[in-house]
C-alpha positions in Angstrom: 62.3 74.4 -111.1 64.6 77.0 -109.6 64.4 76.5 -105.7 65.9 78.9 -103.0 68.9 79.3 -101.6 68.3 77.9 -97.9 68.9 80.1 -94.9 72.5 77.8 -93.7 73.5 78.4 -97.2 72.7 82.2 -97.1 74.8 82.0 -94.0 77.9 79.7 -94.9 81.3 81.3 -96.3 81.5 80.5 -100.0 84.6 78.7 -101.3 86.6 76.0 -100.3 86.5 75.5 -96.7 89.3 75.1 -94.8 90.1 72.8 -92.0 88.6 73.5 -88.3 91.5 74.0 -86.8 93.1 76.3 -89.4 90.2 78.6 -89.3 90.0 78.8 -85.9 93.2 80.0 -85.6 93.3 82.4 -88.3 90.0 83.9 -86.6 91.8 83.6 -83.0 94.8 85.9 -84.4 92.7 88.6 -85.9 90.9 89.2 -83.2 94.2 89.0 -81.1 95.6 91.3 -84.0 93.1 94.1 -83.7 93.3 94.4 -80.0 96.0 96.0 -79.5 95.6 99.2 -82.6 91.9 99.0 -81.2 92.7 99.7 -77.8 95.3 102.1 -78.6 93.0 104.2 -80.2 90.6 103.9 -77.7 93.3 105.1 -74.9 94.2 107.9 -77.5 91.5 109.5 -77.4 89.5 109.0 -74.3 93.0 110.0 -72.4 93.2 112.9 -74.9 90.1 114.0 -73.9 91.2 114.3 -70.5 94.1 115.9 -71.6 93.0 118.5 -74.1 90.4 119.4 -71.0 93.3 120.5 -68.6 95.3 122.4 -71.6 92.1 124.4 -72.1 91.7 125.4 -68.6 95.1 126.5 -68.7 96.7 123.4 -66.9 99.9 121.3 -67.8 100.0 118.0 -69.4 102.8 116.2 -67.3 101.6 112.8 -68.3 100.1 111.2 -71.1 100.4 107.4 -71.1 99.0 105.2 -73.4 99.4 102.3 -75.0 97.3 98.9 -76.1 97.7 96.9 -73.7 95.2 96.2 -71.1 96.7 97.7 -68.6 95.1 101.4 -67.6 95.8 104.7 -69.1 96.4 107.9 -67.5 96.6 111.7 -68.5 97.9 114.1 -65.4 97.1 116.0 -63.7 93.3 115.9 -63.3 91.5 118.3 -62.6 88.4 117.3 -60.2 85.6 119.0 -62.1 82.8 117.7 -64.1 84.4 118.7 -67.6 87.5 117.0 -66.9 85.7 113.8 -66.2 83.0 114.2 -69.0 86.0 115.2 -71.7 87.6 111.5 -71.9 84.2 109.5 -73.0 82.7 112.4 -74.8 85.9 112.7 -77.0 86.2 108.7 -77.3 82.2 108.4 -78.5 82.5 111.4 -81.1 85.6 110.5 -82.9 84.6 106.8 -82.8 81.2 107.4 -83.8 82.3 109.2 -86.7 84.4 106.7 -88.0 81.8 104.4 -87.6 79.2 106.5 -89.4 82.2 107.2 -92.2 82.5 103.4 -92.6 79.9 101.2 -91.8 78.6 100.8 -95.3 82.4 99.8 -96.2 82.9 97.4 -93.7 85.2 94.8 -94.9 87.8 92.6 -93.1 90.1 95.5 -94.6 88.0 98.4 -92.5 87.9 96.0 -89.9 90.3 97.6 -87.5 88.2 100.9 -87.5 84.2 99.4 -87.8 85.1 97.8 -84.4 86.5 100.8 -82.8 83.0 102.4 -82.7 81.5 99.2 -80.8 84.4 98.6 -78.8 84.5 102.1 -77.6 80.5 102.0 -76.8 81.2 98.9 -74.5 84.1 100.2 -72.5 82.3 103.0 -72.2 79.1 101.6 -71.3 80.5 99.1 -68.6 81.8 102.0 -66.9 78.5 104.0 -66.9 76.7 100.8 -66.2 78.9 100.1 -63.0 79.3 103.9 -62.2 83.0 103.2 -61.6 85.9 106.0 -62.3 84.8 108.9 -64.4 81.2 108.4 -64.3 81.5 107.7 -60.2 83.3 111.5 -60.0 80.7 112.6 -62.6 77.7 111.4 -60.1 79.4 112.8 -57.1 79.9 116.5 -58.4 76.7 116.5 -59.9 74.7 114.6 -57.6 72.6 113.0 -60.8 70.6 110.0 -59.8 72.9 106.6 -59.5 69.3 105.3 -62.1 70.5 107.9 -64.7 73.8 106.0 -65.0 72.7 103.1 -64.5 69.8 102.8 -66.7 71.7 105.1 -69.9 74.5 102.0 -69.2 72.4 99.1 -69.9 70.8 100.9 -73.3 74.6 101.7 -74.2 75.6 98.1 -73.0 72.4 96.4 -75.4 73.3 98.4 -78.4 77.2 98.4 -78.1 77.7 94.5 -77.4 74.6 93.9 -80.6 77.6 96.2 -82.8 80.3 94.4 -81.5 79.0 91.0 -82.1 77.3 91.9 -85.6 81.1 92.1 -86.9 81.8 88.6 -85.9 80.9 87.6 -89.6 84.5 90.0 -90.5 86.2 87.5 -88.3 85.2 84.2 -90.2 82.6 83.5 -87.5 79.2 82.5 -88.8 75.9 83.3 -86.5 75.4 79.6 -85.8 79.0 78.6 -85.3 79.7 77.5 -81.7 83.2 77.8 -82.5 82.8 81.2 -81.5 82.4 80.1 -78.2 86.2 79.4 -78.2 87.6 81.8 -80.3 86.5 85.2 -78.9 87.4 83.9 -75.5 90.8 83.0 -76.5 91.6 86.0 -78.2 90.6 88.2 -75.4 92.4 86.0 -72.4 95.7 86.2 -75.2 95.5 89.6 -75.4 95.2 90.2 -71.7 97.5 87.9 -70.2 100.0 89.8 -72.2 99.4 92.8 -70.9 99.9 91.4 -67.4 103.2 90.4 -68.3 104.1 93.4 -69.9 103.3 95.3 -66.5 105.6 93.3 -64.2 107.9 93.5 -67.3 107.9 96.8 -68.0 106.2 99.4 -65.2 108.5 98.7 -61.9 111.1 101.2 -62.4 109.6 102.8 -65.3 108.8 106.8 -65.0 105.0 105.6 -64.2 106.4 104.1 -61.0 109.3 106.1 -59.9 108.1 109.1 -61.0 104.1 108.6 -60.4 104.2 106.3 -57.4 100.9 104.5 -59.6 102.8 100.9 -59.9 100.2 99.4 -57.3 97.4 100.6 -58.4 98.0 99.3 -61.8 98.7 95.8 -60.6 96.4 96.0 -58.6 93.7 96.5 -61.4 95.8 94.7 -64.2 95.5 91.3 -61.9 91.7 91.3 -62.3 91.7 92.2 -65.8 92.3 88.5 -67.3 89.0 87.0 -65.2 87.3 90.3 -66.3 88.1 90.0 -70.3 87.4 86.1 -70.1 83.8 86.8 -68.4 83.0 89.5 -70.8 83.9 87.7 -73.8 82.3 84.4 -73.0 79.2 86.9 -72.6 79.9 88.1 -76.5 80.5 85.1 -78.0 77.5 83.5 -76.2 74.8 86.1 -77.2 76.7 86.1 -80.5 75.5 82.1 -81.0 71.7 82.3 -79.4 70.2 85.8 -79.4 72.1 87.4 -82.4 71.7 84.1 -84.5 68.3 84.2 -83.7 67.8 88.1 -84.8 69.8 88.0 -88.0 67.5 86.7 -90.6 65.1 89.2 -89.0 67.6 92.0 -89.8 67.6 94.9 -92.0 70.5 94.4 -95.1 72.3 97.5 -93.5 72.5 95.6 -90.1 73.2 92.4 -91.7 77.0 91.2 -92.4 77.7 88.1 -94.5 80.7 86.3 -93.1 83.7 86.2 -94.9 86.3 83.3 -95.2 89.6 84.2 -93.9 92.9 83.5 -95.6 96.5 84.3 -93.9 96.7 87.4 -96.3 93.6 88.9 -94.3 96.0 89.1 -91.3 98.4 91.3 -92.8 97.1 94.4 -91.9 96.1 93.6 -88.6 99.6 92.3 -87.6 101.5 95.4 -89.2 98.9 97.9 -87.0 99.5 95.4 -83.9 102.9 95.5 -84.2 103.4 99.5 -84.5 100.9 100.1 -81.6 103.2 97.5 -79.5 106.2 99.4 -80.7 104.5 102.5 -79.5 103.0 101.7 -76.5 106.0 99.7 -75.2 108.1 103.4 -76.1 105.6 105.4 -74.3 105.1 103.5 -71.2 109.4 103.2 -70.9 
């Protein structure tokens, strides 16, 4: 009699399985890895927004920093009107929704890098509309839109971008019902952002940001917060990613639902060449 595969099998990475440890490392360093293109891209564009705003009004462009770090972007001057403010996100959310509408239906550990931009982007973006904080606060204040609006098109953006985010956890060699999770996203994200405090008491006092910009404060100020605030949030992802999310995946559509892969080392390839020329170009730009 032919019996059915069960649900854990369904949900189990086929092959050999290698040790704990070994896996949890190699899914600890790919999501380390695809920090830094991912954020790169995200400054990219949301400060190009800003940017290409004030060339079409005519203004200059004295200062475009980016770079993937976690430390916070800038393009100056700004302009204090509500285009300038709209132009980063709305930039960020077309480009990146593009890509994710482009290749969704391809994702793969080797698309990886540019599936997660999409649901990356949403939550940066979402937090900041959720908390009304920088853009969105200048956005509210020139407009005099309801603080509800924000707050309420924040927590549908929030829902739907951490559900994207976390539904590509499979890609990193993390299965629904692993509670190995629970270490791995948080230590990938606290990695990631303790280096990007050291890189800014490395690398901005005396750089052009400082002497020329006077913003060295400010970005210490913000960067020192940054670890607790990564940790928080990704203990938040990795915990919805084992209860609700391994809950709702049976339930979901084939189109929502990804099978999780085992990792070898030859998956981190990619990732670590990317990482490494976004580090190359960030630490150039922000010099």
């Amino acid at each position: 009699m032919k019996t059915e595969p069960s649900l854990v099998t369904m949900m189990e990475p086929q092959g050999p399985t290698p040790p704990a440890r070994t896996s949890m490392l190699r899914s600890t360093l790919l999501l380390f890895l695809l920090l830094f293109p991912v954020n790169l891209m995200l400054m990219v564009f949301h400060e190009g927004g800003h940017a290409l705003l004030t060339l079409v009004i005519g203004g200059p462009v004295s200062m475009f920093y980016v770079h993937p770090f976690s430390m916070p972007g800038y393009a100056r001057p700004g302009y204090d009107n509500v285009w300038h403010h709209v132009g980063g996100a709305a930039l960020l959310l077309s480009v990146s929704l593009l890509v994710f509408i482009l290749c969704w239906k391809r994702r793969s550990v080797s698309y990886l890098p540019l599936v997660i931009f999409f649901a990356y982007s949403w939550v940066f973006q979402a937090y900041s509309i959720l908390l009304i904080q920088g853009d969105f606060s200048n956005i509210m204040r020139l407009t005099g839109i309801s603080p509800i609006v924000f707050r309420v098109t924040g927590s549908i953006m929030t829902a739907v971008g951490i559900f994207l985010f976390v539904s590509l956890f499979p890609l990193l060699g993390l299965a629904p019902r692993d509670l190995k999770s629970l270490l791995v996203v948080p230590a990938a994200f606290s990695l990631w952002a303790l280096l990007g405090l050291m890189v800014a008491h490395l690398f901005v006092p005396g750089s052009p940001i400082d002497f020329v910009h006077g913003l060295k404060e400010e970005i210490f100020s913000i960067e020192k917060m940054l670890p607790i605030v990564y940790l928080i949030s990704s203990v938040i992802f990795a915990g919805i990613y084992v209860t609700i999310y391994r809950w709702v995946y049976p339930r979901l559509p084939g189109w929502l639902r990804t099978d999780t892969v085992q990792l070898t080392w030859k998956d981190l390839r990619l990732p670590a060449v990317l990482a490494a020329i976004s580090v190359i170009l960030g630490l150039i730009i922000i010099t």
